[in-house]
N, C-alpha and C positions, 0 to 999 in steps of 0.2 A: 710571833715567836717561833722561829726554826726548829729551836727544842724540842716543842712541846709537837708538832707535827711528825721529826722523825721519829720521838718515842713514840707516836700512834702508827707509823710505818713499821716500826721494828715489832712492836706486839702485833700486826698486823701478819709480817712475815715470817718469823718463829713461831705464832702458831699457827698459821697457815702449813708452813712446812712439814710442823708434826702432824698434824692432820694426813698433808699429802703422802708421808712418810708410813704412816696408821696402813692407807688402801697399798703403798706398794707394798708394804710388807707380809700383807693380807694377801694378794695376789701373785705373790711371788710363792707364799705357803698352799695358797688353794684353801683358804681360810677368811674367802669374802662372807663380811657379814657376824665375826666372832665377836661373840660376848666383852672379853675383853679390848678386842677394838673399838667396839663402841663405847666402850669405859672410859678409855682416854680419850677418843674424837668430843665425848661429852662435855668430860672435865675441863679439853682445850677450850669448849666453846663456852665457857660458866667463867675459867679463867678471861678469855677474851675480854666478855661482857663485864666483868669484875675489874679489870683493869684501865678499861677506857672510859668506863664511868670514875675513877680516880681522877686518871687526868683531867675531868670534865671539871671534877668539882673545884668550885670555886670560893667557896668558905672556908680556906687554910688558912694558917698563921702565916708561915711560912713556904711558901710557892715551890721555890727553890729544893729546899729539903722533900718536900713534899714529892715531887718528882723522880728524887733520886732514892725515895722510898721506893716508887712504883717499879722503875727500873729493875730494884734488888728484887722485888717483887716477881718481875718478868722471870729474871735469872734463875729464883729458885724455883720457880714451877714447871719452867722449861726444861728445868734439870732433873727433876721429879718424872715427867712425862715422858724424857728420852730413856730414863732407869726403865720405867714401866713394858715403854718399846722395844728395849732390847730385848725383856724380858719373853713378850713377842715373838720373835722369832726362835 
C-alpha cells in the first residue's frame, strides 16, 4: 500500500522539519538549548511516535477512515507546533 508508506514519509518529514526548524530558530536567536525548544522538539517526538504507531495498528474497522483520521491528526499537531514556533522567535 503507497498510502500507507507516504503518510509515514509525510509524518516523517513535517516533523522532522519542525524539529529542524526548532535548532534554526534557536541559533538564529543565540538561544541553543531553550526551555521552550525543547518543549516542542519533545512534543514533535511523542507526536512522531503517536502517530506511527496509529498507522501500525492493525485492529481497525475501518483501514481507510482510519488513515485519514491520522493524517487530520498530522495536520493539527503540525499546526499547534508551528503556532508554538512562531511564538519562538
Amino acid at each position: 500500500m503507497a498510502n500507507i508508506r507516504d503518510l509515514k514519509k509525510d509524518i516523517n518529514y513535517v516533523l522532522g522539519d519542525i524539529i529542524e526548524a526548532v535548532y534554526i530558530m534557536e541559533e538564529s536567536n543565540n538561544s541553543t538549548g531553550s526551555k521552550e525548544g525543547s518543549e516542542i522538539i519533545d512534543k514533535a517526538i511523542v507526536t512522531f511516535d503517536d502517530l506511527i504507531a496509529k498507522v501500525n495498528q492493525k485492529d481497525v474497522e475501518n483501514r481507510k477512515a482510519h488513515l485519514k483520521e491520522v493524517r487530520k491528526e498530522l495536520e493539527k499537531e503540525a499546526n499547534s507546533l508551528i503556532k508554538k514556533l512562531n511564538k519562538l522567535g
